[in-house]
N, CA, C and O of each residue as an XYZ file, in Angstrom:
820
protein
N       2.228      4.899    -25.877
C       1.955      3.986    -24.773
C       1.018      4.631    -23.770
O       0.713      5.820    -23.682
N       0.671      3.725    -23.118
C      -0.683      4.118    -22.221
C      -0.148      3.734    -20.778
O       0.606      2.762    -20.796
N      -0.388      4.312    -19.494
C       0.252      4.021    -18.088
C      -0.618      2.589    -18.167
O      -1.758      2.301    -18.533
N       0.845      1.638    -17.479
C       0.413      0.288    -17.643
C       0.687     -0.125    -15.941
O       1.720      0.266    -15.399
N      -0.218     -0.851    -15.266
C      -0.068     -1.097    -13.824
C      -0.378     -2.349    -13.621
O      -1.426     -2.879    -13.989
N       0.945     -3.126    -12.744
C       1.059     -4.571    -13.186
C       1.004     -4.893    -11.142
O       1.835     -4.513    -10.317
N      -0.221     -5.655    -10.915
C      -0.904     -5.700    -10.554
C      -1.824     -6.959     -9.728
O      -2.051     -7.856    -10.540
N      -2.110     -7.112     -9.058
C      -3.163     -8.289     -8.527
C      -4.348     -7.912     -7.521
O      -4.261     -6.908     -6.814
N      -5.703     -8.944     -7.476
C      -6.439     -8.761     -6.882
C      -5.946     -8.590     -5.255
O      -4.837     -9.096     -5.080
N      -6.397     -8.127     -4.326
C      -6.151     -8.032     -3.174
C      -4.644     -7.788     -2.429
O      -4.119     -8.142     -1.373
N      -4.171     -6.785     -3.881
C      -2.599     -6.528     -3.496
C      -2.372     -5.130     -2.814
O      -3.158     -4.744     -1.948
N      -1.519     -4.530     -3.126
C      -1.028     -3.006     -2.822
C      -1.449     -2.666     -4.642
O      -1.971     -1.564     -4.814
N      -1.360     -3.050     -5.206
C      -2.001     -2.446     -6.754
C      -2.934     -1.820     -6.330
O      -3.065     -0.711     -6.850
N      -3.636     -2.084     -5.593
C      -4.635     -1.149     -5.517
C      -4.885      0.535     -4.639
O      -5.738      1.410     -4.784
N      -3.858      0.424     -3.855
C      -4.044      1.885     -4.059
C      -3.338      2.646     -5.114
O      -3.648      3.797     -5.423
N      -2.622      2.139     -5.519
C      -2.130      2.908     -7.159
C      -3.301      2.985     -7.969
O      -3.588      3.986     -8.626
N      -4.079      1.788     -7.925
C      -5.763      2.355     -8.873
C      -6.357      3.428     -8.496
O      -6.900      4.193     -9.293
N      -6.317      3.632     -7.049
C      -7.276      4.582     -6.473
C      -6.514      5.772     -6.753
O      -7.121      6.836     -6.874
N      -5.026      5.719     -6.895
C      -4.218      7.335     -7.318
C      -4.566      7.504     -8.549
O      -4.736      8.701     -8.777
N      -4.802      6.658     -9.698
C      -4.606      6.716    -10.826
C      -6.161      7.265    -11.322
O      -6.346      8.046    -12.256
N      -7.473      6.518    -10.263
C      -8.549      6.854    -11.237
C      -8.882      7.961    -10.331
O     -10.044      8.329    -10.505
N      -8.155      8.722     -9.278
C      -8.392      9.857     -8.610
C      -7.864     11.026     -9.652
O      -8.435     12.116     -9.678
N      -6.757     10.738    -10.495
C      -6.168     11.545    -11.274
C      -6.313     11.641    -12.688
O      -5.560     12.129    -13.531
N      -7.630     10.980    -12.809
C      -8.402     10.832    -13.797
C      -7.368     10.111    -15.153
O      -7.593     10.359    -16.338
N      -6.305      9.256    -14.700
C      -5.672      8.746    -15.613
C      -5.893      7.840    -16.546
O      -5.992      6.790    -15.911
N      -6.036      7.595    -17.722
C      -6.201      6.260    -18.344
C      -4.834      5.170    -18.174
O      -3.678      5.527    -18.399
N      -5.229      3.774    -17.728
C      -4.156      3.043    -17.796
C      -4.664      1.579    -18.067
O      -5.838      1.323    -18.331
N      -3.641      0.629    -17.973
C      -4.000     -0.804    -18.630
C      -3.243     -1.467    -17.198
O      -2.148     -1.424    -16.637
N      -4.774     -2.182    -16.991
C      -4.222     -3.303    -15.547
C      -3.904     -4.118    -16.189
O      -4.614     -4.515    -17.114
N      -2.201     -4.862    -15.776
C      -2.072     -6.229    -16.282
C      -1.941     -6.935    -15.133
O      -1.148     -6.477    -14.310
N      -2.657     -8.177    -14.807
C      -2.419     -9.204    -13.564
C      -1.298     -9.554    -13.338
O      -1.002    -10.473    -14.101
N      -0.652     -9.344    -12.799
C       0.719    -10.355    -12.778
C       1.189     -9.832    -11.236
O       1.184     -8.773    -10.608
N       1.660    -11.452    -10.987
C       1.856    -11.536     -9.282
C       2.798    -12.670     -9.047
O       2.727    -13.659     -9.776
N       3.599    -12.607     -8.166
C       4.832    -13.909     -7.823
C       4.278    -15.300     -8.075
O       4.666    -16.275     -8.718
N       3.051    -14.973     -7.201
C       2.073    -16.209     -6.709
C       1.331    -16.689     -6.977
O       0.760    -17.577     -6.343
N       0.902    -15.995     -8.707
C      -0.271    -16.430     -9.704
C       0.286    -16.891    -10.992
O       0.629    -16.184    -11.940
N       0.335    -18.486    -10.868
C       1.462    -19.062    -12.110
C       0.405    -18.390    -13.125
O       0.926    -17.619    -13.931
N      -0.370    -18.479    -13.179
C      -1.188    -18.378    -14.314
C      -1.393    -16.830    -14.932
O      -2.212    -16.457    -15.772
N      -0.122    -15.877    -14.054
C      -0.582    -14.242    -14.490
C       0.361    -14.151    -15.501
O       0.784    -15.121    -16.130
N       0.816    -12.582    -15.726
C       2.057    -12.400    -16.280
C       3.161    -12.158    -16.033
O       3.765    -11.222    -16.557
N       3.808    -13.187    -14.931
C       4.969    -12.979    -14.257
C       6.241    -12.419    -15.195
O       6.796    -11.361    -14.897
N       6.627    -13.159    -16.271
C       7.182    -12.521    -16.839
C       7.552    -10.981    -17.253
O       8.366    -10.100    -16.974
N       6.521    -11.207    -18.030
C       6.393     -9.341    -18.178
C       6.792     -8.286    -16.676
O       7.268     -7.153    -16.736
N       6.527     -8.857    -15.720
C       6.414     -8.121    -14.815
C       7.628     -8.641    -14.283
O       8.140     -7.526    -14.380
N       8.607     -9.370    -13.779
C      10.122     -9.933    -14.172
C      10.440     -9.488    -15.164
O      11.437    -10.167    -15.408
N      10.297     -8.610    -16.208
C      11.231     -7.913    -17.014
C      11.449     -6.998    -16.371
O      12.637     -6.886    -16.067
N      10.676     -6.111    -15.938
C      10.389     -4.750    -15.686
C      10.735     -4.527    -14.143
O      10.658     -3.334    -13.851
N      11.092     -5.344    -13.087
C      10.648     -5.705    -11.890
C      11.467     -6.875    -11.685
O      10.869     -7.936    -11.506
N      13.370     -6.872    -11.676
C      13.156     -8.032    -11.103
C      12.992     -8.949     -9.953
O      13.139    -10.150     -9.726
N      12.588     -7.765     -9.256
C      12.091     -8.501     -7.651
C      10.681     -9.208     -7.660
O      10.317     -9.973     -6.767
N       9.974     -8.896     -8.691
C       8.709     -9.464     -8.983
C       7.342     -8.777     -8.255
O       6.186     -9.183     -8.134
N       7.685     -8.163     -8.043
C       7.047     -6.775     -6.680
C       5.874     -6.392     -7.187
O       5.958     -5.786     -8.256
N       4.474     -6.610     -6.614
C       3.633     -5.215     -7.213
C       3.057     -4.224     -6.149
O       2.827     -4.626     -5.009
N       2.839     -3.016     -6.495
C       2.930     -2.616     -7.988
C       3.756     -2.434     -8.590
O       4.913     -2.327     -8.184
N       3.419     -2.358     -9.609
C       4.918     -1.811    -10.461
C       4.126     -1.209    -11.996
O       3.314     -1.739    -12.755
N       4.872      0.265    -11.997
C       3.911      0.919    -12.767
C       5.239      1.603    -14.348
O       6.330      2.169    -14.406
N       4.465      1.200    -15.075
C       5.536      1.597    -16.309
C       4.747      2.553    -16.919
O       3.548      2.350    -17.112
N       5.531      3.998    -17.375
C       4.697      5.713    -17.192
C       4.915      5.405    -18.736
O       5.628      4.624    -19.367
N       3.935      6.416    -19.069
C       3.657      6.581    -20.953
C       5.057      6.676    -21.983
O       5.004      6.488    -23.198
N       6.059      6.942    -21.369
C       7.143      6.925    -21.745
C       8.592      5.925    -21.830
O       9.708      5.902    -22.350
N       7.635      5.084    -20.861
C       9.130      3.496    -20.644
C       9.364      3.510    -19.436
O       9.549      2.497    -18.762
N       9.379      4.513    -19.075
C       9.748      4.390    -17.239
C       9.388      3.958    -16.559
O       8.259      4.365    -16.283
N       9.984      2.677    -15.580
C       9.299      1.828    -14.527
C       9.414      2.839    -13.291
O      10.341      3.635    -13.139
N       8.253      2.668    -12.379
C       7.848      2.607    -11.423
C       8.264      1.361    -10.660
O       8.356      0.243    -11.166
N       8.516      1.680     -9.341
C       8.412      0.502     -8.563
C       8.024      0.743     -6.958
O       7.224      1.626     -7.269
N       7.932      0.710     -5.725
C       8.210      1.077     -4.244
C       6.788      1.667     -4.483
O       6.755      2.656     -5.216
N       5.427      1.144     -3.900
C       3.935      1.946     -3.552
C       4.532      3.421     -3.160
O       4.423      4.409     -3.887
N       5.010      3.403     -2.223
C       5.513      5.112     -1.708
C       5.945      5.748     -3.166
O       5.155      6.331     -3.909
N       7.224      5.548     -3.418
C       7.219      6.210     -4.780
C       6.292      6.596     -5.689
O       6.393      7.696     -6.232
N       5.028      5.537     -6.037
C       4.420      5.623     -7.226
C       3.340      7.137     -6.629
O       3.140      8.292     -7.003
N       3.009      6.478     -5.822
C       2.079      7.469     -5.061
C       2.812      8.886     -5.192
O       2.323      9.741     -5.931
N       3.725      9.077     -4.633
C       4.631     10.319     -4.863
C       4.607     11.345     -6.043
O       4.379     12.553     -6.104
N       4.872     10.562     -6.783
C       5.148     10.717     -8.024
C       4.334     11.074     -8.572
O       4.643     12.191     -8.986
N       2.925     10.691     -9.023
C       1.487     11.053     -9.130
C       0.857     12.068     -8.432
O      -0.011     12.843     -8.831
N       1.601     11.947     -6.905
C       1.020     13.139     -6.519
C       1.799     14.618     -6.950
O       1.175     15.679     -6.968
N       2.952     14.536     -7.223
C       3.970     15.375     -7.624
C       3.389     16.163     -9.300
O       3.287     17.335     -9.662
N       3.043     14.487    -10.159
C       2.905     15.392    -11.508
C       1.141     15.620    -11.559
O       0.854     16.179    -12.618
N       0.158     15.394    -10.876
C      -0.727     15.781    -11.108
C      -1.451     16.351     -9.638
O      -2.130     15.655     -8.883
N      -1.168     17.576     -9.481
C      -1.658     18.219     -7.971
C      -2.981     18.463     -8.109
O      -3.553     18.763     -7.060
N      -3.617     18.425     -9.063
C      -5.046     19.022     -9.097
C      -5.929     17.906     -8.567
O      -7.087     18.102     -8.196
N      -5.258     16.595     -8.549
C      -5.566     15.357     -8.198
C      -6.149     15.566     -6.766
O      -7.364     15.374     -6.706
N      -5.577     15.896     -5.681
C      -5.487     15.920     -4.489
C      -4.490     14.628     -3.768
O      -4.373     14.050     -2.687
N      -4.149     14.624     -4.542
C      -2.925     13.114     -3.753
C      -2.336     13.259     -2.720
O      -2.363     12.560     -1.707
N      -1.642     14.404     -2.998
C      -0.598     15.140     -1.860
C      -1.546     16.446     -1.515
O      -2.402     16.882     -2.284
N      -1.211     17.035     -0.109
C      -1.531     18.056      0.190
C      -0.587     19.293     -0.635
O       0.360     19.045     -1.382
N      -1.024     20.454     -0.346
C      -0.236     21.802     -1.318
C       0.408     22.669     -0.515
O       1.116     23.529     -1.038
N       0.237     22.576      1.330
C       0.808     23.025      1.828
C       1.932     22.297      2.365
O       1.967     21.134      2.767
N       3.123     23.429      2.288
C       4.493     22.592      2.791
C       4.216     21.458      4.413
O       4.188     20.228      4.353
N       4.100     22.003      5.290
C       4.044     21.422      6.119
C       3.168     20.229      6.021
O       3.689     19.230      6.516
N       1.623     19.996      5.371
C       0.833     18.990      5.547
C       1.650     18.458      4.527
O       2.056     17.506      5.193
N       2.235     18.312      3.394
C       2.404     17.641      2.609
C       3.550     16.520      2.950
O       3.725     15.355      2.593
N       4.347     17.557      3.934
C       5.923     16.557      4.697
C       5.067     15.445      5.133
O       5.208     14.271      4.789
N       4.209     15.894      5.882
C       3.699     14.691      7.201
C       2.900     14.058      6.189
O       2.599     13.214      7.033
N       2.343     13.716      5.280
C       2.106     12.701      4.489
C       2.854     11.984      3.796
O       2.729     10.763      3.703
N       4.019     12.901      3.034
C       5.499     11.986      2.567
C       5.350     10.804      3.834
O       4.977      9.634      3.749
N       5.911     11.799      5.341
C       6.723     11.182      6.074
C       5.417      9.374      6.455
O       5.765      8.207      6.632
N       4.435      9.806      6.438
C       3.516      8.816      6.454
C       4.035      7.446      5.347
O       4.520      6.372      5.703
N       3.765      7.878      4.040
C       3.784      7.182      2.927
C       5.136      6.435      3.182
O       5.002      5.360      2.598
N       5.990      6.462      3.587
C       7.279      5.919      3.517
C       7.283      5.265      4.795
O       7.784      4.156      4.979
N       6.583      6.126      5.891
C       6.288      5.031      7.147
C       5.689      3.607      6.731
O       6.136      2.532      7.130
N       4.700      3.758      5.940
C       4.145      2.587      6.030
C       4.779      1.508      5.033
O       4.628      0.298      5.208
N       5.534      2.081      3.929
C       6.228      1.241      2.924
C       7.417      0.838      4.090
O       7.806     -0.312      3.881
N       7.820      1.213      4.782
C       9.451      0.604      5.648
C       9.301      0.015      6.361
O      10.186     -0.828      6.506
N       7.984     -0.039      7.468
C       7.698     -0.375      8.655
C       6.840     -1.165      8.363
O       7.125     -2.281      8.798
N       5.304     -1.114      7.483
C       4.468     -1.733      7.733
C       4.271     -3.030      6.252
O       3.619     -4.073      6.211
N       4.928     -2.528      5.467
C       4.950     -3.162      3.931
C       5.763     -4.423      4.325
O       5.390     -5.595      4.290
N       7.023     -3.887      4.729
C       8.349     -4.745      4.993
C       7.976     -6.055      5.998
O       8.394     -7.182      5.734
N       6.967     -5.711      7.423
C       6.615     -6.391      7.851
C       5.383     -7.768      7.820
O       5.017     -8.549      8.698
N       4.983     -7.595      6.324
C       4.277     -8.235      5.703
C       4.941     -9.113      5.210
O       4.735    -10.320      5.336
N       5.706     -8.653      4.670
C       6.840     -9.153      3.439
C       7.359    -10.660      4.324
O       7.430    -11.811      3.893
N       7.595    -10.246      5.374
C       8.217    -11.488      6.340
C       6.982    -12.063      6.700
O       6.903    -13.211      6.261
N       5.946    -11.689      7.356
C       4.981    -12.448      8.034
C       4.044    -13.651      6.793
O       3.439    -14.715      6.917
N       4.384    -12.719      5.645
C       3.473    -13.516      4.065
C       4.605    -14.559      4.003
O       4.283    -15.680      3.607
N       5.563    -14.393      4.257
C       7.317    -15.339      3.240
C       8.298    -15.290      4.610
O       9.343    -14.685      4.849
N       7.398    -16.288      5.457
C       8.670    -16.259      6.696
C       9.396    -16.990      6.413
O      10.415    -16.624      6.999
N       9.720    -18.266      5.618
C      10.575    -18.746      4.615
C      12.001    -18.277      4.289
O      13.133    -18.628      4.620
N      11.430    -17.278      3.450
C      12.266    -16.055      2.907
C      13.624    -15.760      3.978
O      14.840    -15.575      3.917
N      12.956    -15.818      4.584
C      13.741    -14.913      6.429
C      14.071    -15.876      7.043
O      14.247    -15.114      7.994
N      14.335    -16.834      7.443
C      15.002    -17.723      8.126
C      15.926    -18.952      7.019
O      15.812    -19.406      5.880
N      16.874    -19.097      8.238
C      17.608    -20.698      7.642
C      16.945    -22.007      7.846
O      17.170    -23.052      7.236
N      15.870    -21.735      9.047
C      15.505    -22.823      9.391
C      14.158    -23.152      8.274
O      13.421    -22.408      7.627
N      14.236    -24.292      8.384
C      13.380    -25.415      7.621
C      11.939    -25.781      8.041
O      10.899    -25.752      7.384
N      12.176    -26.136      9.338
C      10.718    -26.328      9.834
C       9.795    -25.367      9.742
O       9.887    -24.160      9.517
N       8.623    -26.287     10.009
C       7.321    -25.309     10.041
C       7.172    -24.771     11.282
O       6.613    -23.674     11.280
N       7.481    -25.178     12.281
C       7.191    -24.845     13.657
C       7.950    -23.362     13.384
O       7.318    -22.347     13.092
N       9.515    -23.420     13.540
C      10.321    -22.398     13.396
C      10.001    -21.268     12.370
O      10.325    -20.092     12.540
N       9.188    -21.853     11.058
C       8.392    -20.266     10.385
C       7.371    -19.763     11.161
O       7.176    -18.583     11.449
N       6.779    -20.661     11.457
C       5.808    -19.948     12.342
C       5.904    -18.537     13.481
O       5.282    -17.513     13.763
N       7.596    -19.585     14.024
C       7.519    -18.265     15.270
C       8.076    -16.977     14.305
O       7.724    -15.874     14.723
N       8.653    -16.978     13.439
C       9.213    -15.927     12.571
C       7.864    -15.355     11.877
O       7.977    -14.200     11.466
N       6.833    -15.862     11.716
C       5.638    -15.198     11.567
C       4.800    -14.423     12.408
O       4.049    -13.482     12.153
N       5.115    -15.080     13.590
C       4.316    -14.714     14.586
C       5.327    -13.215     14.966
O       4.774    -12.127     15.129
N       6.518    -13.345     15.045
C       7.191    -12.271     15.409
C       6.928    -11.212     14.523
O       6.371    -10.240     15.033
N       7.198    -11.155     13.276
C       6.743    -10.605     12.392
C       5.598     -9.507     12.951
O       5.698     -8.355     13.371
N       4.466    -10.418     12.754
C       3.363     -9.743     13.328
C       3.228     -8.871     14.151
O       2.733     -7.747     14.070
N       3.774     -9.521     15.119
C       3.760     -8.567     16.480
C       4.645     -6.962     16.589
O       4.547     -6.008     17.361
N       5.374     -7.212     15.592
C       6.339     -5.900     15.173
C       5.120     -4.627     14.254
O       4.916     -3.415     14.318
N       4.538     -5.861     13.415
C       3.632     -4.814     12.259
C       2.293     -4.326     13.072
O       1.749     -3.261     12.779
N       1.697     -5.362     14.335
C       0.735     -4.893     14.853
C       1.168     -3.223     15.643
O       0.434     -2.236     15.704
N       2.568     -3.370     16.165
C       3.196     -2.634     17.021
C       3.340     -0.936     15.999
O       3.035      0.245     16.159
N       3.805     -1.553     15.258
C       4.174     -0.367     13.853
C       2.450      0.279     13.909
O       2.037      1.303     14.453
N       1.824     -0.602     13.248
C       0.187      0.092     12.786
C      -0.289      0.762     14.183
O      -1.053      1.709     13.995
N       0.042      0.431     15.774
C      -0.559      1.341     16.806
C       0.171      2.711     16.549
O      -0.282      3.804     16.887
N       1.703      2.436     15.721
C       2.559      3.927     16.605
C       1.474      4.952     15.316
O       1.076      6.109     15.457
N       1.293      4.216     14.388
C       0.809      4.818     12.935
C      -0.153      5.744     13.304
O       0.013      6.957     13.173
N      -1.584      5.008     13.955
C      -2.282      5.406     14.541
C      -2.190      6.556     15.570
O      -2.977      7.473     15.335
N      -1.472      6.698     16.566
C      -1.174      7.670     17.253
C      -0.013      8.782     16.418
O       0.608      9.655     17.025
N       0.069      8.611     15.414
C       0.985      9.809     14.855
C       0.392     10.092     13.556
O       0.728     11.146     13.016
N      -0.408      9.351     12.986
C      -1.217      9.888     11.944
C      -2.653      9.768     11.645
O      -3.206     10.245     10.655
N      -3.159      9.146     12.505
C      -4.897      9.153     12.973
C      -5.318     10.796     12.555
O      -6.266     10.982     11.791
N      -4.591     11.873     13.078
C      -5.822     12.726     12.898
C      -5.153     13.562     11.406
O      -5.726     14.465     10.796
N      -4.057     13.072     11.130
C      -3.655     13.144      9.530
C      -5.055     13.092      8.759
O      -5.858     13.961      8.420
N      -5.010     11.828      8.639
C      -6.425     11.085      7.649
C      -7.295     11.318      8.158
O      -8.336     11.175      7.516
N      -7.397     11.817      9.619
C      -8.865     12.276      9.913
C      -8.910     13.585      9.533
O     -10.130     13.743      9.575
N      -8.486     14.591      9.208
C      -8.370     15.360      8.256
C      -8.805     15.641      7.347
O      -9.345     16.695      7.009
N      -8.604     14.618      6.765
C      -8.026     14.549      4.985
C      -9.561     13.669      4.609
O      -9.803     13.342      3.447
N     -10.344     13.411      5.545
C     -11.732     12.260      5.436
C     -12.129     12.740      4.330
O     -12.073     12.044      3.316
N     -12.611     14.022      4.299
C     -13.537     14.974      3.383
C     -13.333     14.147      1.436
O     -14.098     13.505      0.715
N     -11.563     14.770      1.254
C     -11.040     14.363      0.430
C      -9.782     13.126      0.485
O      -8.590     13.434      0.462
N     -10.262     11.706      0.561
C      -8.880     11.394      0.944
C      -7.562     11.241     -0.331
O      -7.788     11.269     -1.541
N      -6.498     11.115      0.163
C      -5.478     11.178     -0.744
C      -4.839      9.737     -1.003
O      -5.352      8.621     -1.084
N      -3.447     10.214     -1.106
C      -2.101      8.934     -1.424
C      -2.124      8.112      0.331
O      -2.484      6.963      0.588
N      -1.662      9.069      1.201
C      -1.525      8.401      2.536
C      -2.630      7.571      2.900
O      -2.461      6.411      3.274
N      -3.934      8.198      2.794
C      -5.295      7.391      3.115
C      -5.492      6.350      2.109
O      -6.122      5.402      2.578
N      -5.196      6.222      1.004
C      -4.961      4.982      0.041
C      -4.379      4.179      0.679
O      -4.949      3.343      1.381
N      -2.940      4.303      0.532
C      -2.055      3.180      1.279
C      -2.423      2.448      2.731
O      -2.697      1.249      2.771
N      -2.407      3.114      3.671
C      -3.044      2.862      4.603
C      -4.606      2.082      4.374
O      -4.509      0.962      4.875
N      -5.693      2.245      3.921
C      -6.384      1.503      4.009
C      -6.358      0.133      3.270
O      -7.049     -0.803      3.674
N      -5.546      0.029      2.173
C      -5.046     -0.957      1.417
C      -4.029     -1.770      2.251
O      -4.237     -2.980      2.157
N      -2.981     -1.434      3.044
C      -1.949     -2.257      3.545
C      -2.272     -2.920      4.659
O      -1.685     -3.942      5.014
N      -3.674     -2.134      5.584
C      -4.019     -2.173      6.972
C      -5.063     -3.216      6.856
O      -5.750     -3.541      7.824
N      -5.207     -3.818      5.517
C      -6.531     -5.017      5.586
C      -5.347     -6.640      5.625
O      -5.826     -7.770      5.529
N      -4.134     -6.428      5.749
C      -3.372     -7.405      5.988
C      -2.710     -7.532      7.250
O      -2.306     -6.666      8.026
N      -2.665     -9.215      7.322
C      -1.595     -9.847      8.658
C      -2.517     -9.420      9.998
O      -2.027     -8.757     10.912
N      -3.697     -9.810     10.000
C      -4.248     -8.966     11.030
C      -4.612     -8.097     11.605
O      -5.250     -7.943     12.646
N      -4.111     -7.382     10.764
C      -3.855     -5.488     11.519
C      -5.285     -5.318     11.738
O      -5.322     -5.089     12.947
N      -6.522     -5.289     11.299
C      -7.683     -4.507     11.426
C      -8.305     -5.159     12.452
O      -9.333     -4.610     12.849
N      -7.870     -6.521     13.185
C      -8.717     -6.824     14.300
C      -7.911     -6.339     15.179
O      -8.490     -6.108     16.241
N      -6.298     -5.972     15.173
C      -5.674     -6.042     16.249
C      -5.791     -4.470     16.437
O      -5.856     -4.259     17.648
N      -5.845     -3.256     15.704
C      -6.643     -2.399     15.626
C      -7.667     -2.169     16.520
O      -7.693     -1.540     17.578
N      -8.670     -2.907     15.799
C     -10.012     -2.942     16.878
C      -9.935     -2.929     17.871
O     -10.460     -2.009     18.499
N      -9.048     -4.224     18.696
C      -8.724     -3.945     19.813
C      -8.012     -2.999     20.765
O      -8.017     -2.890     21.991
N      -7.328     -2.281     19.672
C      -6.534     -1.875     20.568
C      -6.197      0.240     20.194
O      -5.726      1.194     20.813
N      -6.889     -0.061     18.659
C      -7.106      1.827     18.685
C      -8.064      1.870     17.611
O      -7.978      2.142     16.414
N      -9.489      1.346     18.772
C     -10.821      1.219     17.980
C     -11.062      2.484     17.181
O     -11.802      2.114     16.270
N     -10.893      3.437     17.075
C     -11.235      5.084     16.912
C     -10.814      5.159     15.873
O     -11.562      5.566     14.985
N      -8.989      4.678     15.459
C      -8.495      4.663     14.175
C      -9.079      3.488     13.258
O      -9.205      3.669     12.047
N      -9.369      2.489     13.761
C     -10.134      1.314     13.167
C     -11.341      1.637     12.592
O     -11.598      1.006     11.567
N     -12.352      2.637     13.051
C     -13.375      2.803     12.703
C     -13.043      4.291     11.475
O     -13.788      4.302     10.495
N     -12.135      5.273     11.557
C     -11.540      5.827     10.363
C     -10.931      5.093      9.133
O     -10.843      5.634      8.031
N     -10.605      4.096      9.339
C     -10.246      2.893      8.258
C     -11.539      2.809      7.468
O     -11.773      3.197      6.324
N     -12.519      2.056      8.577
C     -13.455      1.835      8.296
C     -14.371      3.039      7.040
O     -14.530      2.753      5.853
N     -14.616      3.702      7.371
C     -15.242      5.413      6.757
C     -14.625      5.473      5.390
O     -15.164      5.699      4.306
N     -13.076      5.159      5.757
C     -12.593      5.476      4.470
C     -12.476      4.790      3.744
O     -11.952      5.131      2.683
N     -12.958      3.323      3.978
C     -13.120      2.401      2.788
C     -14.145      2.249      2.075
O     -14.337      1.349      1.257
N     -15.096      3.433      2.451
C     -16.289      3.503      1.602
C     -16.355      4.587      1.104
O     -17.469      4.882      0.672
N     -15.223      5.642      0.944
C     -15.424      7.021      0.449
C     -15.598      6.476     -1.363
O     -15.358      5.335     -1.758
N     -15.913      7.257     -1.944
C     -16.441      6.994     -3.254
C     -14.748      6.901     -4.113
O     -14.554      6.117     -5.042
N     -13.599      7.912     -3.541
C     -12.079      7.638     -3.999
C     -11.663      6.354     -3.928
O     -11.069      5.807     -4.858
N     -11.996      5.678     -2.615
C     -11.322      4.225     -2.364
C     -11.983      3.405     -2.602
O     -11.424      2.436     -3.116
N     -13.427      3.312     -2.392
C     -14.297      2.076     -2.171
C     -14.444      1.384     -3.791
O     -14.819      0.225     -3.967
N     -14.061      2.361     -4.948
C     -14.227      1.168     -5.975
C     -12.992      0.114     -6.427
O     -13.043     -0.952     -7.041
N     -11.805      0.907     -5.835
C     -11.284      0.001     -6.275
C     -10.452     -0.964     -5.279
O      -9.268     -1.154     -5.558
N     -11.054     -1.642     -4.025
C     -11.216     -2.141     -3.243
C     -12.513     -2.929     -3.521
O     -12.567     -4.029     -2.970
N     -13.371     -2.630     -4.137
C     -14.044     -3.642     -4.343
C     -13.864     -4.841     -6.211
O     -14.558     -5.845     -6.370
């Protein structure tokens, strides 16, 4: 078997591409997404039954699931990669990053995409404000991000890794990059940089 990564356009799949073709891995994208009748939901409901992507099944049978994890994990079995840093200390504060943004900033998507999901109420008015709240939590999350890991990834510009993946992949949703702009232009414009480094920019486009 070949690493198989189950997947959609304009998802979190994609910084798992950018770990995977950083680590010079061969793997097989399969489309499949909650929200694309036409992908391979199934397959990806076998493997996944939250229906979640990414979701990465390793040469051996083993599912992957949680972006933080996969990233981890990759960075764990292939260090020559640069995924993870090699020193103890930089490497914590990128864990501690990677899991910031899967708890705080992933989660808050999750509601603001499927405010549905999250309430009893029915109306549209009433998803709305559960969207709007939403938001305002994830805009709040992406400033503290910024002030505690801005000069992380500014760092790491040269070569970026797993943390600078995720982050530029999660931070193009629910608003975040205008509310950004406004409000921690400096980290907005490091977003920016790093979505054209030659690691991220292909598979973002």
């Amino acid at each position: 078997m070949v690493l198989t990564l189950y997947g959609s356009h304009g998802a979190g799949s994609a910084a798992v591409e950018m770990a995977l073709r950083a680590a010079g891995l061969d793997y097989r994208l399969v489309r499949a997404s909650s929200w694309e009748p036409d992908s391979d939901r199934d397959a990806l409901l076998r493997l996944n039954p939250l229906g979640q992507i990414p979701t990465l099944q390793l040469e051996d049978g083993t599912v992957l699931t949680e972006s933080a994890a996969i990233l981890i994990h990759l960075g764990l079995e292939h260090p020559a990669a640069g995924l993870l840093p090699t020193a103890a200390s930089a490497r914590a504060l990128h864990l501690r990053g990677l899991v910031y943004v899967a708890a705080n900033c992933y989660a808050a998507v999750s509601v603001s995409d499927f405010p549905d999901q999250w309430t009893t109420a029915t109306s549209t008015a009433a998803q709305d404000k559960v969207r709007q709240a939403a938001r305002r939590q994830l805009h709040r999350r992406w400033e503290v991000f910024a002030d505690s890991f801005g000069g992380v990834l500014d760092d790491a510009e040269a070569k970026p890794g797993a943390l600078a993946f995720l982050a530029v992949v999660v931070s193009q949703w629910s608003g975040t990059r205008a509310h950004l702009l406004a409000q921690r232009p400096v980290f907005h414009a490091l977003l920016l940089r790093l979505a054209q480094h030659p690691r991220i920019a292909p598979s973002l486009q």
